[in-house]
C-alpha positions as CSV (number, residue, x, y, z in Angstrom):
1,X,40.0,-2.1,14.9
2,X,40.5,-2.1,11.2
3,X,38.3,0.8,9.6
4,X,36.7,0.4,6.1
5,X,35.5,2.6,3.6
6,X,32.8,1.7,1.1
7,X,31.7,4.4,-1.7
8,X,28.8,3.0,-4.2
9,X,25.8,5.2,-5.7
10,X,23.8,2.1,-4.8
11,X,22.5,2.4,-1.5
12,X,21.3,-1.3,-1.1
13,X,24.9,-2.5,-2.3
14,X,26.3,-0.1,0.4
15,X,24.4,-1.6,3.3
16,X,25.2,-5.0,2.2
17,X,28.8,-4.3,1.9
18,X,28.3,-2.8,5.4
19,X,27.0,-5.6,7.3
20,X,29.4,-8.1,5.6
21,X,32.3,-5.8,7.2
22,X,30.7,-5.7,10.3
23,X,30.5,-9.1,10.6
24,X,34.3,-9.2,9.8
25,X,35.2,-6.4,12.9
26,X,35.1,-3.6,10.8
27,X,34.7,0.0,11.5
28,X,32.3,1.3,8.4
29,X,32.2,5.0,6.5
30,X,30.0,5.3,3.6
31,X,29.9,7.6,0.5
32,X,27.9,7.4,-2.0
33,X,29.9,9.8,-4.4
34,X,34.2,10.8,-4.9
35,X,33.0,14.2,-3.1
36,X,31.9,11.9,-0.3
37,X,34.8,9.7,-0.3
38,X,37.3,12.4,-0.5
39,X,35.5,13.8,3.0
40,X,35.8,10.5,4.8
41,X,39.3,9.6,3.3
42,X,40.0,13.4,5.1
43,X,38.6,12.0,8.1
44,X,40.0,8.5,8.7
45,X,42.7,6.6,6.5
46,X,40.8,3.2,5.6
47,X,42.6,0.0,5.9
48,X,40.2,-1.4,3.4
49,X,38.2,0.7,0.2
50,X,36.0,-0.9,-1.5
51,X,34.6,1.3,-4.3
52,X,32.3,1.2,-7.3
53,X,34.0,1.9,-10.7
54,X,31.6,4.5,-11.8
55,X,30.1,7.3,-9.7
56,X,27.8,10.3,-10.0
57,X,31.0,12.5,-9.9
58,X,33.7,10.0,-11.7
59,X,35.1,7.2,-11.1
60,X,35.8,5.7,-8.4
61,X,39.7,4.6,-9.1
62,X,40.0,8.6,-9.0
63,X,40.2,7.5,-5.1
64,X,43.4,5.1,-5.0
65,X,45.7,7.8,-6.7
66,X,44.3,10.6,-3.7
67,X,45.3,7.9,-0.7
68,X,47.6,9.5,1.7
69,X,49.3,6.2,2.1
70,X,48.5,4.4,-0.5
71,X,50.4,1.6,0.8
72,X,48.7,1.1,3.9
73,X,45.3,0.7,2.1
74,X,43.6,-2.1,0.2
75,X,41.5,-1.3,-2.9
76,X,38.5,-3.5,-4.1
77,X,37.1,-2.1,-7.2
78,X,33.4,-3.6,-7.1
79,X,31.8,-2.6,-9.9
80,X,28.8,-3.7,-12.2
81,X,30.5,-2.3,-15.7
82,X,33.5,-5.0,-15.5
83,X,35.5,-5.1,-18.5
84,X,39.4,-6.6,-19.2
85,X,40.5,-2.5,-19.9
86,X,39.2,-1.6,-16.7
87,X,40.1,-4.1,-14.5
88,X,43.8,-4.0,-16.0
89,X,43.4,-0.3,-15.1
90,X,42.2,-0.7,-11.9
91,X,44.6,-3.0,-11.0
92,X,47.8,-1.1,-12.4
93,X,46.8,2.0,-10.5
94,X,47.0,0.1,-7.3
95,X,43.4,-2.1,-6.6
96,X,44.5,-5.2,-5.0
97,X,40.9,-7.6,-6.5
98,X,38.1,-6.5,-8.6
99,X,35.2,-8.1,-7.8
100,X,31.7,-8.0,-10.1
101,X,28.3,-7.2,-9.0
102,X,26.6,-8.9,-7.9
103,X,29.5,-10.1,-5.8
104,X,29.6,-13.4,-3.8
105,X,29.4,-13.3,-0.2
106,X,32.1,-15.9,0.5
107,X,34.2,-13.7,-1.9
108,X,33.5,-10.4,-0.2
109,X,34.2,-12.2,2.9
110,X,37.8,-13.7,2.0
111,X,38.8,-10.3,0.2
112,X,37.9,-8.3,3.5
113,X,39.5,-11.1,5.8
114,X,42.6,-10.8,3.6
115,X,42.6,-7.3,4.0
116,X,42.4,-7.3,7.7
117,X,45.3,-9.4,7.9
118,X,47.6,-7.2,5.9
119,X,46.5,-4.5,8.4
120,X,47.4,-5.9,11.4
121,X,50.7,-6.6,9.5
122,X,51.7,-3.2,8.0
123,X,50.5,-2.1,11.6
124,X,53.2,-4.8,13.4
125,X,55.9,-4.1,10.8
126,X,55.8,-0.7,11.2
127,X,56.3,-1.0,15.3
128,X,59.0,-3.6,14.5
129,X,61.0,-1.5,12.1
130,X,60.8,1.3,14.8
131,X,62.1,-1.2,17.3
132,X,64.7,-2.5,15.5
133,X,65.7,1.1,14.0
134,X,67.2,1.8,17.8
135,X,69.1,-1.5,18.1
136,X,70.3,-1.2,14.2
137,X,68.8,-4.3,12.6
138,X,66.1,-5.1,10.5
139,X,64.4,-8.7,10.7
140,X,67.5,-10.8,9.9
141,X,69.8,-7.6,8.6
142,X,72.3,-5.9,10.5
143,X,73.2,-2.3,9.9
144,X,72.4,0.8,10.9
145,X,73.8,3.9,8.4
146,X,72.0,5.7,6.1
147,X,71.9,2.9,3.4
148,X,70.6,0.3,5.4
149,X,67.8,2.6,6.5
150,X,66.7,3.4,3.1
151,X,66.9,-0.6,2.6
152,X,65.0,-0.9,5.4
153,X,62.3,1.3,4.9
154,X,61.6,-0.4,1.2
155,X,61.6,-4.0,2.7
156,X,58.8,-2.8,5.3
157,X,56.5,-1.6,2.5
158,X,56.9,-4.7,0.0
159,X,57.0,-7.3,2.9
160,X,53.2,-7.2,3.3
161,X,52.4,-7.1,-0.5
162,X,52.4,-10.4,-2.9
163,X,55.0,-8.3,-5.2
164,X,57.3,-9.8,-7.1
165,X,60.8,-8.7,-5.9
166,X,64.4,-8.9,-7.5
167,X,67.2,-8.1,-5.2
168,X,70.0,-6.8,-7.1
169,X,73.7,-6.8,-5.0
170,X,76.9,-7.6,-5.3
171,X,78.0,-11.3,-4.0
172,X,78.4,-11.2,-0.3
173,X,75.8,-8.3,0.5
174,X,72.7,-10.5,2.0
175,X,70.4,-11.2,-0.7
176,X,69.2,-14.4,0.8
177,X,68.9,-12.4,4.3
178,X,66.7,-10.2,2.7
179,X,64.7,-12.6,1.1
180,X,64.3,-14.4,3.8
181,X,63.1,-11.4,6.2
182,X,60.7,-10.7,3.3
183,X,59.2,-14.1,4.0
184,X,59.0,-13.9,7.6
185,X,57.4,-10.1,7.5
186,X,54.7,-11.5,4.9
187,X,51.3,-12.9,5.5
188,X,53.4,-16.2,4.0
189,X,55.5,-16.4,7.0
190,X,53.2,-19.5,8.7
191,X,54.0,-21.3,4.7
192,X,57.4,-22.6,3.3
193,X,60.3,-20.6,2.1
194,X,62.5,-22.4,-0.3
195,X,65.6,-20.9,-1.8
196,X,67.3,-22.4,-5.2
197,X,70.3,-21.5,-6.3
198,X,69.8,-21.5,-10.0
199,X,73.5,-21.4,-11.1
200,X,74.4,-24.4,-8.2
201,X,72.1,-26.9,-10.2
202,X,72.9,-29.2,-12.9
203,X,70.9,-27.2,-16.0
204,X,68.7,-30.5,-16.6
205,X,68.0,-31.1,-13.1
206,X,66.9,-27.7,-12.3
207,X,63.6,-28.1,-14.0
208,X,62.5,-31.2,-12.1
209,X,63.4,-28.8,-9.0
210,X,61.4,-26.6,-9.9
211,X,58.1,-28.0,-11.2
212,X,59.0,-32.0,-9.9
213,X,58.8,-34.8,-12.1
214,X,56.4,-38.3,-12.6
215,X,57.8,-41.4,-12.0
216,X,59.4,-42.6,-15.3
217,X,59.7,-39.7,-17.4
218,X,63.2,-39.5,-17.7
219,X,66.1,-42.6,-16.4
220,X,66.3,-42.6,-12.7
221,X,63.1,-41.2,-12.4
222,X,61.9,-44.3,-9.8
223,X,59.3,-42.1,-8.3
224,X,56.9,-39.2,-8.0
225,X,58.7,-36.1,-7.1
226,X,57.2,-32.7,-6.0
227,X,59.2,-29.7,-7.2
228,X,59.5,-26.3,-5.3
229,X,55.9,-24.4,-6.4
230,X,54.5,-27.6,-5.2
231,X,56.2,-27.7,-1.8
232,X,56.2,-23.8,-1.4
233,X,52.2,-23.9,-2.2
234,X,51.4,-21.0,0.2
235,X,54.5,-20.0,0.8
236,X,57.7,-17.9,-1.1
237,X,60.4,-19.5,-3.2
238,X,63.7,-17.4,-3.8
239,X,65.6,-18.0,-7.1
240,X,69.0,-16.8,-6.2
241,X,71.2,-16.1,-9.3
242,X,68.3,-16.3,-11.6
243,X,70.3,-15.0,-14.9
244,X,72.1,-18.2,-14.4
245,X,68.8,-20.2,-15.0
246,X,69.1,-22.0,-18.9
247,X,66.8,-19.5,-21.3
248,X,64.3,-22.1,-22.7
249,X,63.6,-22.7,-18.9
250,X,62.9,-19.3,-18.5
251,X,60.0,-19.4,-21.2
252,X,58.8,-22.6,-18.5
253,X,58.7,-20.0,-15.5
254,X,57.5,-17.2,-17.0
255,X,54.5,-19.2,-18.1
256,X,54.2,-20.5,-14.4
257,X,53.9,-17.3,-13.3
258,X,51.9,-16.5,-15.6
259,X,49.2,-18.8,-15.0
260,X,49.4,-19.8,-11.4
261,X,50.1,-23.6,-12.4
262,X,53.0,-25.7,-12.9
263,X,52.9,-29.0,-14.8
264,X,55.6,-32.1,-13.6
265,X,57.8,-33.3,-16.4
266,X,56.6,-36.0,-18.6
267,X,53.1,-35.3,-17.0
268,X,50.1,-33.1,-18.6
269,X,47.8,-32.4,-15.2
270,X,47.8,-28.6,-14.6
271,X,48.3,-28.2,-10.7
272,X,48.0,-24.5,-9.1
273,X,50.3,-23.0,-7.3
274,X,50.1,-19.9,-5.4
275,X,53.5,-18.9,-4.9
276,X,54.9,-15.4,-4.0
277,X,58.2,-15.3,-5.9
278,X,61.6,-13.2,-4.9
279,X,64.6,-13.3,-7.5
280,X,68.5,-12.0,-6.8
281,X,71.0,-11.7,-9.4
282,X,74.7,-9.8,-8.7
283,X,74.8,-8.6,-12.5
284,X,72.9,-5.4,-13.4
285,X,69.5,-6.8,-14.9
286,X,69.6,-5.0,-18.4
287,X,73.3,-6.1,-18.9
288,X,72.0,-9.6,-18.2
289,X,69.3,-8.7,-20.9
290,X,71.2,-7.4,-23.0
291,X,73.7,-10.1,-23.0
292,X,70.9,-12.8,-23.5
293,X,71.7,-14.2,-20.1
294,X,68.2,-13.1,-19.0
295,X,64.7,-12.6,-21.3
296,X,63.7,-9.8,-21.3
297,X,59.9,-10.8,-21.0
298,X,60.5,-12.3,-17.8
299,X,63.0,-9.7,-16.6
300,X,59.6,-7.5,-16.8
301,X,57.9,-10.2,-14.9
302,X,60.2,-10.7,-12.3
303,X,61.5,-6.8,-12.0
304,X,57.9,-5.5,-10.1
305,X,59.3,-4.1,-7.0
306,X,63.6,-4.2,-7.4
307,X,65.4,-3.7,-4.5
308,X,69.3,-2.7,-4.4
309,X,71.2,-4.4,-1.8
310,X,74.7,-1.3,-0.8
311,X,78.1,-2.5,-1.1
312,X,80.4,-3.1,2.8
313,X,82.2,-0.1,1.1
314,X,79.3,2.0,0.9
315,X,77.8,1.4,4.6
316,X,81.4,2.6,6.4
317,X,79.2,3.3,9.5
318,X,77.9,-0.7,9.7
319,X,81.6,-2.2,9.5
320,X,82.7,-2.7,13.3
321,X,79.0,-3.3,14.0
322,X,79.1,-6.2,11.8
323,X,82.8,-7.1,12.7
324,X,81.8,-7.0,16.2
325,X,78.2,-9.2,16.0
326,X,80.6,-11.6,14.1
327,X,83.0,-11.9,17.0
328,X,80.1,-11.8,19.7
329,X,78.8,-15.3,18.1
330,X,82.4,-16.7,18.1
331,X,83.0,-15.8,21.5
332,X,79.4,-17.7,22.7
333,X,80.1,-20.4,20.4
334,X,83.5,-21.1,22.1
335,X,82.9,-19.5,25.5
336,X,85.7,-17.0,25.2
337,X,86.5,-13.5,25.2
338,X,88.6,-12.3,22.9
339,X,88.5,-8.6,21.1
340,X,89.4,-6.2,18.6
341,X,92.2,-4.0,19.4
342,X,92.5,-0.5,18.2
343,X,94.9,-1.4,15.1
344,X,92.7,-4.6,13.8
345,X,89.6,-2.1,14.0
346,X,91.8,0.1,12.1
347,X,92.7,-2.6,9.9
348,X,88.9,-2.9,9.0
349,X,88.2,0.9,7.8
350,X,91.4,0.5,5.7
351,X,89.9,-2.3,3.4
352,X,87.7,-2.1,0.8
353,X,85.6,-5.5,1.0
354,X,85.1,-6.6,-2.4
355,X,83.7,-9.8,-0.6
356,X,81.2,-7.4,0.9
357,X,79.6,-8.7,4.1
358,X,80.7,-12.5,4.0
359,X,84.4,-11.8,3.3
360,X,83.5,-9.7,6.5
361,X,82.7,-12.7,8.2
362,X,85.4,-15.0,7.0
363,X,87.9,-12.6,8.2
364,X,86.1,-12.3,11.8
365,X,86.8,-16.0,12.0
366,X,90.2,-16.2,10.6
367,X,91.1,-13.3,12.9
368,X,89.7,-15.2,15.9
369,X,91.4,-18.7,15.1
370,X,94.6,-16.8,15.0
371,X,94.3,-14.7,17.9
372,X,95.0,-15.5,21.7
373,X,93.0,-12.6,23.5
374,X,93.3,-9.7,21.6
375,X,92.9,-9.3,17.8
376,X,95.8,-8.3,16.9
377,X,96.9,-5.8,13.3
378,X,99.2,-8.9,12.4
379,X,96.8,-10.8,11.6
380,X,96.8,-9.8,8.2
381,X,93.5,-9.4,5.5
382,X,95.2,-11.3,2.8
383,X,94.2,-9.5,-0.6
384,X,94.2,-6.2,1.0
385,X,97.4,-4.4,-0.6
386,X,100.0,-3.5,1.5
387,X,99.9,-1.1,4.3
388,X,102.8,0.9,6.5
389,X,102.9,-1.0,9.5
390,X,101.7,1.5,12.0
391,X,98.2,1.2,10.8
392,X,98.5,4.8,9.5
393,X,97.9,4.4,5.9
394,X,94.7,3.7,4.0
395,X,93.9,3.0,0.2
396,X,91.6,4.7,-2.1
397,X,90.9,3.8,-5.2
398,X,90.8,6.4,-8.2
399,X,87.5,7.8,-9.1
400,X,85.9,7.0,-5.3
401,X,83.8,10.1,-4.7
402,X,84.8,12.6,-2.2
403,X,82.2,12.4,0.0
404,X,83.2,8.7,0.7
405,X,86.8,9.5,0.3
406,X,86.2,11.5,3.5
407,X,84.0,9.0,5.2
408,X,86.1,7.0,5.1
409,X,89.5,8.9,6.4
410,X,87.0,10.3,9.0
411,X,86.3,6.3,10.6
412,X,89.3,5.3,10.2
413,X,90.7,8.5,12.4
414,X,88.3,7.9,14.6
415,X,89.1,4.2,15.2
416,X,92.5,4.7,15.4
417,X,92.5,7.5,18.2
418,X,90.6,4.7,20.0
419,X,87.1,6.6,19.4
420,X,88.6,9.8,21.6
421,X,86.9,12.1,19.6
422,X,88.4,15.3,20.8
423,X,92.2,13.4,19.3
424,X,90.3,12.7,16.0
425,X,89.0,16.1,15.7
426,X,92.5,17.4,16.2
427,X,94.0,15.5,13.7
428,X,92.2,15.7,11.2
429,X,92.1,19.5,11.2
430,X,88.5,20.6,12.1
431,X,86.4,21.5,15.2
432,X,84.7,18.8,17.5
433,X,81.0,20.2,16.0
434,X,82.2,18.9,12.6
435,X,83.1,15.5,13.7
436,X,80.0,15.4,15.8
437,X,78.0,16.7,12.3
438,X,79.6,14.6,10.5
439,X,79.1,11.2,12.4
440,X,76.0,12.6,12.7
441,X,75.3,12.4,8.9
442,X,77.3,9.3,8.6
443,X,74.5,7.4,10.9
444,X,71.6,9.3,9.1
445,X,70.5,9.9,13.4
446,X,71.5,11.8,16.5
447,X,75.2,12.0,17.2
448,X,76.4,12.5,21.0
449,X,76.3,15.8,22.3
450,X,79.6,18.0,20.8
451,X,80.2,19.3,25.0
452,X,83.3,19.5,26.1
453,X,83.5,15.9,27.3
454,X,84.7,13.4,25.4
455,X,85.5,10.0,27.0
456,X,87.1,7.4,24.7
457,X,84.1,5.1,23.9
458,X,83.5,1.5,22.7
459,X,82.7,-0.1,19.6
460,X,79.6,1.0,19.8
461,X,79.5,4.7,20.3
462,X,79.4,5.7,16.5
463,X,76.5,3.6,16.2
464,X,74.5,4.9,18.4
């Protein structure tokens, strides 16, 4: 049962406040000062606070910054002194809604309903994550090395929010993907989720998109048309490639968001729009800035809660996982069989994926069209620079850091010795602990026992 905390001086506010929460299936502590509070918060982490601004002992916001989790909890400010300073401050140190005495039932009882939901939801994520942590995805993601789990962890906490998020990443590394399991881990996931692709639109058409038109405001406008904060009303929209978006439509947006209303060309009705908004772009944001590709008041609009989406290159660990889910949808999709064989897996540690994740894919498929049974090393990755042709050979590029540079030689050993970890060890010159503390490091979880066994393993094993 969700637990709330209410702290007010006020007595008679506090049992008010009390049996509203009740009615909404809420457990109820009460403090009526921040020494109190700070005993109950020692107690029992709240899923909802609802505090007054001012206190005998301080002020109640004093409270938010003290949370053990501050993620976890939602904070009302309910207070009698409101002013715009405080409320700005309240909300900037991480209050959720400000409400003002005396506050209206209906208003109490939609905060504390709201709150309840995002509970149950940063309570299900959190079980989901752990879930999925064993099998090595994340909603729709797929990965499991030490980059993907930090990746993961940060989509888990913003999911629930109504955060603006930018996802920055190179083409190819799953911005959309991530956008999308934002959506479907967010109390919006019942609503729309609409992606535009603001460099794929026609500069004077991506407006209407957007904001929708009236009939007859420009030539060809024959009808009424709804544009995406309309049709997403409820829901997320994702503006993939945003820099690409023309700058005086950018003043447009910013003023949407802004105000929670967007107005249809060649029409003057304000109509609201409650829209969570998530934003990708694969140039570095204050390049795009800086090269007035990008304003720089909307950048700090849109830049709440950024996310950075790793390079193929730097998630070595994820590659035959990948490669391999790939092949697994081929081989359903066309009821075959066919595999990797040791060379084409080493084939895959020896490039460096500029395409990131969907040249990963592209290759899969090419691979498989070519391939009778087995995917074979002649099969070649066409802009990969040339290799010896026993597979023995990688390339590095100048300047790659060492720690990657042996990553890398360490997986592609491994996959070439056919995952006989005992061979690998041998050739590369160190014990069978090291490998094993090393794959251990490389897959940020527990590596396979370093006994004297060592069985040649499948795809898999490194991942596990």
């Amino acid at each position: 049962m969700a637990h709330a905390l209410i702290v007010d001086d006020d007595a008679d506010v506090v049992d008010w406040l009390q049996e509203v929460a009740r009615m909404e299936g809420f457990t109820v502590a009460r403090a009526h000062s921040l020494r109190d509070a700070r005993i109950e918060l020692g107690r029992q982490r709240p899923d909802v606070l609802l505090t007054d601004l001012r206190l005998p002992d301080g002020e109640g916001i004093e409270l938010v910054r003290e949370l053990d989790k501050p993620e976890a909890t939602e904070v009302i400010i309910v207070t009698g002194h409101a002013t715009v300073d405080s409320a700005v401050a309240a909300l900037r140190a991480g209050a959720s809604d400000y409400l003002v005495k005396p506050a209206d039932l209906e208003r109490v009882q939609a905060v504390l309903r709201h709150a309840k939901k995002a509970s149950a939801l940063q309570h299900e994520i959190g079980a989901l994550r752990e879930e999925l942590r064993k099998l090595g995805r994340f909603g729709r993601i797929l990965g499991s090395s030490p980059r993907m789990q930090v990746l993961y962890d940060q989509l888990s906490r913003v999911a629930p929010t109504s955060a603006t998020v930018m996802l920055i990443g190179e083409s190819g590394t799953g911005k959309e993907l991530a956008a999308q399991t934002l959506h479907e881990l967010s109390r919006r996931r019942d609503a729309a989720f609409l992606p535009l692709n603001c460099g794929a639109v026609a500069p004077q058409l991506i407006e209407s998109e957007l904001f929708g038109h009236e009939r007859g405001s420009f030539t060809g406008a024959d009808r009424q048309h709804k544009g995406f904060f309309e049709r997403a009303n409820g829901g997320t929209i994702f503006l993939d490639e945003i820099t690409e978006m023309p700058m005086e439509l950018q003043v447009k947006l910013l003023r949407v968001l802004e105000t929670s209303a967007v107005t249809r060309v060649g029409g003057t009705q304000l109509i609201a729009s409650d829209v969570r908004v998530i934003c990708a772009t694969n140039r570095e944001p204050e390049k795009a800035v800086a090269d007035n590709k990008l304003r720089e008041d909307l950048y700090h609009r849109l830049n709440v809660f950024p996310i950075r989406l790793p390079p193929l290159r730097e998630r070595d660990t994820d590659i035959e996982q990948l490669a391999q889910f790939f092949l697994d949808g081929l081989n359903k999709d066309e009821g075959t069989n066919k595999s990797f064989s040791r060379d084409a897996l080493v084939r895959l540690y020896q490039h460096s994926w500029p395409g990131n994740v969907r040249e990963l894919k592209n290759y899969v498929q090419r691979t498989f069209i070519m391939a009778d049974d087995i995917i074979e090393l002649d099969v070649a990755i066409t802009d990969t620079p040339p290799k010896t042709d026993d597979g023995t050979t990688i390339t590095i590029r100048v300047g790659t850091p060492l720690e990657e540079v042996e990553r890398r030689v360490t997986m592609a050993t491994l996959a070439y010795c056919g995952h006989v970890k005992r061979k690998a060890a041998e050739i590369l010159g160190v014990s069978l602990k090291t490998l094993y503390n090393r794959l251990e490091t490389y897959n940020g979880k527990e590596a396979v026992g370093a006994g004297d066994k060592d069985e040649p393993t499948n795809l898999h094993d490194s991942l596990r």
